[in-house]
KETILO-759222 format. One line per field, with one value per residue (C-alpha): residue number from 1; residue in one letter; y, x, z. Coordinates in pm, whole numbers, plus 50000, padded with zeros to 5 digits. Example, Ala and Ser with C-alpha at 12.3 -4.5 7.8 and 13.67 -1.06 7.14 Angstrom:
KETILO-759222
resi [1,2]
resn [A,S]
north [49550,49894]
east [51230,51367]
up [50780,50714]
***
This chain:
KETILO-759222
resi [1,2,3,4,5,6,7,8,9,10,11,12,13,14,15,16,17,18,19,20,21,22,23,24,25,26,27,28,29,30,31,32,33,34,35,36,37,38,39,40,41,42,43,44,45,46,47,48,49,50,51,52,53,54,55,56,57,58,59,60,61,62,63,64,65,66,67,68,69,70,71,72,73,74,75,76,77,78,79,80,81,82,83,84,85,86,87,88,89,90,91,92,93,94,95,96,97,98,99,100,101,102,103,104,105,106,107,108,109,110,111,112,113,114,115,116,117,118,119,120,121,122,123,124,125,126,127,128,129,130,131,132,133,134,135,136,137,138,139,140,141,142,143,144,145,146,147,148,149,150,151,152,153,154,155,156,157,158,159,160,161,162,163,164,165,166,167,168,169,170,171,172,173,174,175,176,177,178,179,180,181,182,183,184,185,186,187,188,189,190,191,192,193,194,195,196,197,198,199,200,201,202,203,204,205,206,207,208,209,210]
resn [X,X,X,X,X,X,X,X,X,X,X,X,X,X,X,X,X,X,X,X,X,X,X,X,X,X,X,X,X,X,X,X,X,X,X,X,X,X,X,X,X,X,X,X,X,X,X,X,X,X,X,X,X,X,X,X,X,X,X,X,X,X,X,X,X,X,X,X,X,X,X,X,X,X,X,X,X,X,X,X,X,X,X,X,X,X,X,X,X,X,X,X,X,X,X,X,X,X,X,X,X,X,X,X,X,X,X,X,X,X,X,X,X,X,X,X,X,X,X,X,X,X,X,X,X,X,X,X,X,X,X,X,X,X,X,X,X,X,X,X,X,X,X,X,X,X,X,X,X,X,X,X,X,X,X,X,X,X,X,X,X,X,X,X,X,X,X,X,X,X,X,X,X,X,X,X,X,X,X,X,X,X,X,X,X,X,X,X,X,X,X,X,X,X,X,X,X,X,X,X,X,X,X,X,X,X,X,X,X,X]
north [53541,53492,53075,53139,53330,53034,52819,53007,53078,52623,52567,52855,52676,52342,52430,52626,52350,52051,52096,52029,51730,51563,51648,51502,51217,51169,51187,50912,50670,50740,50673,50358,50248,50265,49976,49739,49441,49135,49059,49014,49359,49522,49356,49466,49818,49777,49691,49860,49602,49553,49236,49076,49034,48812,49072,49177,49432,49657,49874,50213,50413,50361,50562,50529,50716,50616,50776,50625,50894,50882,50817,50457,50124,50028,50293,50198,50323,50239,50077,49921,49759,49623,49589,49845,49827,49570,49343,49093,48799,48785,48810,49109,49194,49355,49508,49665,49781,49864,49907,49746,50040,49792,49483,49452,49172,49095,49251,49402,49651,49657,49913,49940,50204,50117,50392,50381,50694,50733,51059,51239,51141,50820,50697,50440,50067,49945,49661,49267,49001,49099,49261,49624,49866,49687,49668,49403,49337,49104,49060,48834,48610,48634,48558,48263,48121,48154,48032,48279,48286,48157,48502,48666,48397,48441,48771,48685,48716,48369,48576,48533,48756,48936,49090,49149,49470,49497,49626,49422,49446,49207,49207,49167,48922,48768,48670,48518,48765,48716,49078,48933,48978,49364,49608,49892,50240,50447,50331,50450,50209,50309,50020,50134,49894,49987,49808,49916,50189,50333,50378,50059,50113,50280,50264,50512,50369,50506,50337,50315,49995,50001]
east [46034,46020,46065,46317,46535,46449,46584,46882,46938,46924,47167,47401,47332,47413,47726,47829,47794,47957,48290,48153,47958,48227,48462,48234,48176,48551,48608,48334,48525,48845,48717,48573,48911,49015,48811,48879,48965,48966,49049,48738,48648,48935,48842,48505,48656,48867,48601,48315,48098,48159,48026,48323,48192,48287,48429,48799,48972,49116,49421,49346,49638,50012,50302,50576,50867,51171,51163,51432,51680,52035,52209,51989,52131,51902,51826,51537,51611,51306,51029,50775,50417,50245,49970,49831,49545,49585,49326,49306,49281,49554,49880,50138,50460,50718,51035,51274,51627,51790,52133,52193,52472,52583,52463,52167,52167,51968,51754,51548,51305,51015,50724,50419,50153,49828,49555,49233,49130,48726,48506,48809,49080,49318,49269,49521,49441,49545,49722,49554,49704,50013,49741,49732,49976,50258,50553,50777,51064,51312,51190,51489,51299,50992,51203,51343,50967,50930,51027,51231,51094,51301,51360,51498,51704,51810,51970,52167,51914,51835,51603,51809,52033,52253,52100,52433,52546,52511,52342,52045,51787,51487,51382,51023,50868,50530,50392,50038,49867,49451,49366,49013,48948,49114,48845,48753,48915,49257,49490,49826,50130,50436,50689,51004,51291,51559,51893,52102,51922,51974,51737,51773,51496,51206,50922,50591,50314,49985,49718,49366,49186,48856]
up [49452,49824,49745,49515,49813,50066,49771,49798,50149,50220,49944,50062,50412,50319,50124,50437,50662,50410,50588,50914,50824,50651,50931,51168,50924,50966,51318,51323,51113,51303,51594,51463,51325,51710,51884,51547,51686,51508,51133,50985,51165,50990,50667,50708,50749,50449,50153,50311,50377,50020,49836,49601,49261,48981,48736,48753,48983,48742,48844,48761,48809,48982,49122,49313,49464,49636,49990,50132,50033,49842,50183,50197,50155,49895,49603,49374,49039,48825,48850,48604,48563,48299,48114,48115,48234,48469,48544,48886,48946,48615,48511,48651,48486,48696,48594,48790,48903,49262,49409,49786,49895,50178,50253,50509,50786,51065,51189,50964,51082,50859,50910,50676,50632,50432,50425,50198,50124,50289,50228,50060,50313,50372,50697,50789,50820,51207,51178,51322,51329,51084,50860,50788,50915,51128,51173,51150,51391,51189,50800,50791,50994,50751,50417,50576,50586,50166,49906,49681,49350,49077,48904,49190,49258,48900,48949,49238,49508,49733,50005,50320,50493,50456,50124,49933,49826,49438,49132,49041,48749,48709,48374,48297,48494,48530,48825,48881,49126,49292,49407,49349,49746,49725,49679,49456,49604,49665,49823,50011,50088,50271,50326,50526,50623,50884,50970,51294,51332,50947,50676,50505,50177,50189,49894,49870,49654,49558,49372,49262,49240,49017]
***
C-alpha cells in the first residue's frame, strides 16, 4: 500500500510540474530563435533537424480569414483549394475571388508572419535573408522581378503597379507546386500589405502539413 501511495504522490508530482517544464522548454527555444543567424540555421530551426523523405507532404487541414477589414482596399471574398487531400510535390488548384476598393501603387508595404507551432505553441520564424518573417518595403518592386502567370494575367491582372481597382475571380487553376522541402507540422501565416499608410489587404492562414 505504502508503494502504491509513492506511485501516486510522483505522478501527482510530475503532472504538477508539466507546466513548468514545458514553459521552460519554451523559453529555451525562444531564446534560441534569438541568436539564429544564418539561413541554413533558420532552416534547421524550421524542420527540426528533420530528414526530407521521399513520400509526399500531405496538406492536412486549411483555413483562412480575411483580416484586413471591410474598410481595406482589397476584400477577399472566397477562397478555395483543392484536392482534397493535397499531396506535395503535385498539382494545386486554386480558386478565388477579390475586390481591389482603390487601386494600390507604390509602395507597397508588405509584412509577413510565419510561426510553427513547437511543444504546443507557435513561435514565430525570424526572418534571414528575405526568409521567414519580414517585411517587405516596396512589393511593387518584387512583382516587377516575375513573371505574371498567364491566368492572372487572364483576368485582368499583369503584376505591376498600380493594381487596378476591380472585381476579379480566378476560376480554378492549377499550378505545379514542390513543398517537398516544407516539413511535417502547423503552421501560422500572416501576410499584411499597406499602401500610404492604409491597410491595403491583409490574409490569415493556418495550416497543417503531414
Amino acid at each position: 500500500m505504502r508503494l502504491l501511495w509513492v506511485a501516486v504522490a510522483l505522478v501527482v508530482g510530475l503532472v504538477a510540474a508539466m507546466p513548468n517544464v514545458v514553459e521552460f522548454e519554451m523559453r529555451e527555444i525562444e531564446d534560441i530563435v534569438n541568436f539564429i543567424e544564418t539561413k541554413e540555421q533558420l532552416i534547421d530551426f524550421i524542420t527540426e533537424g528533420y530528414k526530407f523523405k521521399s513520400q509526399p507532404i500531405k496538406l492536412k487541414s486549411f483555413n483562412y480569414r480575411d483580416c484586413g477589414g471591410a474598410n481595406a482596399m482589397i476584400n477577399i471574398n472566397s477562397v478555395s483549394v483543392t484536392p482534397d487531400p493535397l499531396a506535395f510535390p503535385g498539382p494545386l488548384n486554386v480558386a478565388t475571388t477579390f475586390k481591389i476598393n482603390s487601386d494600390v501603387g507604390s509602395p507597397m508595404v508588405g509584412d509577413l508572419y510565419i510561426a510553427k507551432k513547437v511543444l504546443g505553441k507557435y513561435v514565430k520564424v525570424p526572418c534571414i535573408d528575405n526568409f521567414g518573417s519580414c517585411k517587405y518595403p516596396d512589393l511593387c518592386e518584387l512583382l516587377e522581378q516575375v513573371q505574371c502567370p498567364d491566368p492572372i494575367v487572364k483576368i485582368g491582372i499583369d503584376c505591376t503597379c498600380p493594381l487596378k481597382a476591380n472585381s476579379y475571380t480566378l476560376p480554378k487553376t492549377e499550378f505545379d507546386i514542390d513543398a517537398s522541402v516544407i516539413p511535417a507540422g502547423d503552421y501560422h501565416v500572416v501576410g499584411n500589405v499597406t499602401y500610404q499608410n492604409k491597410q491595403a489587404a491583409c490574409l490569415d492562414l493556418t495550416l497543417s502539413l503531414e
